[in-house]
N, C-alpha and C positions, 0 to 999 in steps of 0.2 A: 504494500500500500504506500502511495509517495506521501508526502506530505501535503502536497494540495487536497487529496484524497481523504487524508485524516482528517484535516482542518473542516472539511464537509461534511464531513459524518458526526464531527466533533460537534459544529454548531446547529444539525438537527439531534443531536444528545439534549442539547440545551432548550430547545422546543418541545421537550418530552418529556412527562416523567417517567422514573425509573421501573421497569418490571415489577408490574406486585407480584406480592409473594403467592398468589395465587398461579401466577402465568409463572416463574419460577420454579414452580411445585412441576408446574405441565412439561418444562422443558427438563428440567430433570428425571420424570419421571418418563419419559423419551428416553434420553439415553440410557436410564436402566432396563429398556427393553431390546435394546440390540442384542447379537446372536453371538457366543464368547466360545473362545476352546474352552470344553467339558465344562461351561457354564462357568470361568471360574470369573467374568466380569472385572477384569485388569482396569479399570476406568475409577477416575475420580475427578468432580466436576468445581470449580468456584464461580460461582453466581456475580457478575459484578451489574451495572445500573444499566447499561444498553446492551447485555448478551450475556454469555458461557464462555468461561473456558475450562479442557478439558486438559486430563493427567491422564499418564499411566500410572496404576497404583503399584507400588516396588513389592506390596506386600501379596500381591498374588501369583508371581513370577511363576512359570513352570519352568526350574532351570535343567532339567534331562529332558522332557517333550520338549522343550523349547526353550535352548541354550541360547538362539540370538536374537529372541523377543517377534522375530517376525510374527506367529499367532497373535502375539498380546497385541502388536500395533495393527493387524487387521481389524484384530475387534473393535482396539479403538476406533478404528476407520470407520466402523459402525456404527459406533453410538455417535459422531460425531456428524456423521448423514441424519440419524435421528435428529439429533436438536436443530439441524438446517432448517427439516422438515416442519419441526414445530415449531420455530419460530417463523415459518412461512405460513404454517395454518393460525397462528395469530394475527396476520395480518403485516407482516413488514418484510423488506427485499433482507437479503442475507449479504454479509461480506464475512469471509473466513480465510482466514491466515494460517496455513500448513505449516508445523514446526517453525515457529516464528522467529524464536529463543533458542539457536541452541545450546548455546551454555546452559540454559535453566533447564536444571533435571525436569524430565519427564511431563514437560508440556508440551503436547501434543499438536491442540489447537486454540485458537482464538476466535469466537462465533461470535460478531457482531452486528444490533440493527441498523437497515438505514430506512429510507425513507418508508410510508407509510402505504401500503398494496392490498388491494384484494385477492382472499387466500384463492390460486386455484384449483382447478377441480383435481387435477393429477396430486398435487401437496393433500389436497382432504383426502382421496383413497389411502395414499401413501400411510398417512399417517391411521385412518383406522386400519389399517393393516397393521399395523405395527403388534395389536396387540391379538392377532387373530394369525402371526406368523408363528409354526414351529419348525424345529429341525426334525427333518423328518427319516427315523431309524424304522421302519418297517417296511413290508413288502408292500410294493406297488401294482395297483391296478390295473385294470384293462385301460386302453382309450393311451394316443398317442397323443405330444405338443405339438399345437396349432405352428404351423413355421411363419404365422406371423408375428408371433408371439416370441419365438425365438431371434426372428430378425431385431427385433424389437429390444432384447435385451444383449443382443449383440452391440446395439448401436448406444445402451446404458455401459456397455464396458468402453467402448471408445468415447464415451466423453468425460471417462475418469482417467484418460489414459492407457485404459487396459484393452485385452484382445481376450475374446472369448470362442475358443475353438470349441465348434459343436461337434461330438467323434459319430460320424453316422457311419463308416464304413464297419463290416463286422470283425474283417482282420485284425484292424486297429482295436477294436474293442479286445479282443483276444489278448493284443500283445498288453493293453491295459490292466485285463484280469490280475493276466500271471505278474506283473508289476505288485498289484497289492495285496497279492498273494506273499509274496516275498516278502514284502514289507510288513505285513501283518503275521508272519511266523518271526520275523525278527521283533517285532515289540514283543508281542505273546511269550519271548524266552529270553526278555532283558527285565534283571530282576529289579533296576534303579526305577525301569520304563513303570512294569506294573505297581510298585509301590508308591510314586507321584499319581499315577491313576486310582488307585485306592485311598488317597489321601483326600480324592474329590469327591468320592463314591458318596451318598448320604443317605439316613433311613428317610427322611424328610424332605418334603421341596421347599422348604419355607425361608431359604436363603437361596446363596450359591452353589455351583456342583450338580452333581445328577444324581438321580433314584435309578433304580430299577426299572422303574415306571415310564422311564425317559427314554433307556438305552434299548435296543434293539434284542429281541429275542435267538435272530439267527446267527448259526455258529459259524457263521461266515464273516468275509475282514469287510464286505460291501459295508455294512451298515457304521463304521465309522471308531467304533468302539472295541477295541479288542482284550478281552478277557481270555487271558492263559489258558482257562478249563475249558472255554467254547471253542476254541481252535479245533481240534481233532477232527481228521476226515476231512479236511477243506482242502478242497483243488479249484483249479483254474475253470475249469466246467463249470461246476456247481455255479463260484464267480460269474461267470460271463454269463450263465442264465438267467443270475438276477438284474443283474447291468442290463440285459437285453429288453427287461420291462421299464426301463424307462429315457430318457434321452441323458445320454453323458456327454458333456461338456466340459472343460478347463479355463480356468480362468488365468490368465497369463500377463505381466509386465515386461517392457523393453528389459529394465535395468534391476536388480534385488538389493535396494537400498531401502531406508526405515519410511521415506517420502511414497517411493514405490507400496509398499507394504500397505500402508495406510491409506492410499489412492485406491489398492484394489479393495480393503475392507470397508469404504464409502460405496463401490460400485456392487460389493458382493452385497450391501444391504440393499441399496437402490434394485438390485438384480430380485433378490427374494423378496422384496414388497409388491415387485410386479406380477411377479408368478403368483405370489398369495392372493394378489388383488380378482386373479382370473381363476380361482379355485384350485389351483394345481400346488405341489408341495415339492419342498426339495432336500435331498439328503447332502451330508455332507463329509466327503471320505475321507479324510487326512491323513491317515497312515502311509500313504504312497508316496505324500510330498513332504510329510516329518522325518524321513528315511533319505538320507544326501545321496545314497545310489539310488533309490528306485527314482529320487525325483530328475537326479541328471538324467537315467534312462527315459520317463516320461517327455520330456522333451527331446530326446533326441527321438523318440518314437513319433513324435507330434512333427519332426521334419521343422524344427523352431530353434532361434537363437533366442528366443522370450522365457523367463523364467517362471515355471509353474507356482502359480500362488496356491489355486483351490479346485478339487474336482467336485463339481455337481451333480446330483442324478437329480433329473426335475419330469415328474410324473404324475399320477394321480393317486389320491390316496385310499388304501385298500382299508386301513384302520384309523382311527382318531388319536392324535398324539396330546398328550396331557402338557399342557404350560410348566414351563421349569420354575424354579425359586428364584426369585429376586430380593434383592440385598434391601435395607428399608432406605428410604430418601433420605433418611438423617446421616444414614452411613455412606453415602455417597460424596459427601461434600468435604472438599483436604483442607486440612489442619490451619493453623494460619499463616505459617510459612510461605510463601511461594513455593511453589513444586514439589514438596513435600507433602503424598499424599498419608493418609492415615489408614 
């Protein structure tokens, strides 16, 4: 933002009063609806008088699933398209500032208002979507995606910067299976892997982390989740059978840097607000791209110099997925510090 830029924005601040705590409450409670690895919601927000800004919280790290924070700042990415969204269905234009600071730990972003707009109608679905999205770990239904619908959110990853390769050849699915096949016998017999994984496990949904209720029944690595005991008997077959019910997709960046990272975790939410919006649900596989060989192999299979961020299965849903735990509003907001979240 130049300065001319600030100065403008600065003196409609001054024509306004600040965010009540009501609209506040809303934007917050936006960002804690974004979609987190195994729910563990890395995000922490400070409220200031014309917008949000957004943290990474240090205290949720997954450091063996994820030693270089990539997951944590996709999510961010996420909640971060959320409060866009909600401060668009309030009614003001948005201006956001990507890693702004980087000296200051763990600020993410800068979400500010400017002038004063009628919400539209794509910001109001967006956002009751928000709370009608899950991640979706079970078998998929009959009925194929509309490929307009697909062109559609093809053209939401290129205006985050990202590319989203739809995998409709069957080959390619194939070499994909046996990808997460790999990848999912390697987490399944890394004992640091399942023990961070059991550290999120929970009997309750009424925070962070996942239930049972959440994670996926089948003892296959598609549904995202890989539990040591479920593994046995799982081949590349079984895999590609279930891949085959629904459309598989990758979502891809130029470069794998924290900017990248969090570009794709804005588009990955934009992506699944729209599929939610048109009834359809989407899963999400990570063990293929958590894995530094299957994910280099994933892209050389993709014929791509782009680095895989996230594989998608986007289908219809054959069962109803239960809403995960959210952290409370009060626990969302960092300390007084700057960048130090709590």
């Amino acid at each position: 933002m130049t300065e001319i830029q600030r100065a403008r924005f600065r003196s409609q601040l001054d024509e306004q009063p600040p965010f009540s705590p009501e609209e506040v409450a809303a934007l917050a409670e936006a960002a804690g609806l974004a979609p987190s690895v195994l729910n563990t919601q890395p995000w922490a927000i400070r409220a200031v008088a014309d917008g949000m800004d957004v943290f990474q919280d240090p205290v949720r790290d997954l450091p063996h699933i994820d030693p270089a924070g990539r997951e944590r700042m996709i999510s961010c990415g996420a909640a971060v398209f959320n409060v866009e969204v909600a401060m668009r269905r309030l009614g003001w234009t948005v201006h956001t500032e990507l890693l702004p600071v980087p000296a200051m730990t763990g600020l993410v972003a800068r979400i500010r208002r400017g002038a004063r707009q009628r919400a539209g109608e794509v910001d109001l679905r967006m956002y009751a979507a928000m709370r009608q999205r899950r991640t979706y770990r079970q078998v998929f239904g009959p009925g194929t995606v509309p490929p307009r619908l697909l062109e559609a959110i093809e053209v939401v990853a290129a205006a985050h910067s990202c590319r989203l390769h739809v995998v409709a050849d069957t080959y390619e699915r194939q070499r994909i299976a046996e990808l997460m096949v790999g990848a999912a016998t390697m987490q399944a017999t890394d004992p640091d892997f399942q023990a961070e994984l059991g550290n999120w496990m929970r009997q309750r949904g009424d925070d962070a982390g996942l239930t049972s209720a959440s994670v996926g029944h089948a003892p296959y690595p598609y549904d995202g989740i890989v539990h040591r005991p479920t593994l046995g008997g799982v081949d590349a077959r079984q895999v590609e059978d279930a891949l085959a019910r629904s459309t598989v997709a990758i979502l891809t960046t130029r470069e794998d840097r924290p900017m990248d990272w969090l570009r794709a975790g804005m588009a990955l939410q934009q992506i699944l607000l729209t599929v939610t919006h048109h009834g359809l649900v989407v899963g999400l596989s990570e063990q293929v791209i958590e894995v530094p060989r299957t994910r280099a192999e994933l892209a050389t299979r993709l014929s791509t110099v782009d680095h895989p961020q996230m594989l998608l299965r986007i289908g219809h849903p054959l069962l109803n997925m239960p809403p995960t735990g959210r952290r409370s509003l009060a626990d969302l907001f960092v300390a007084d510090t700057p960048g130090q979240a709590r």
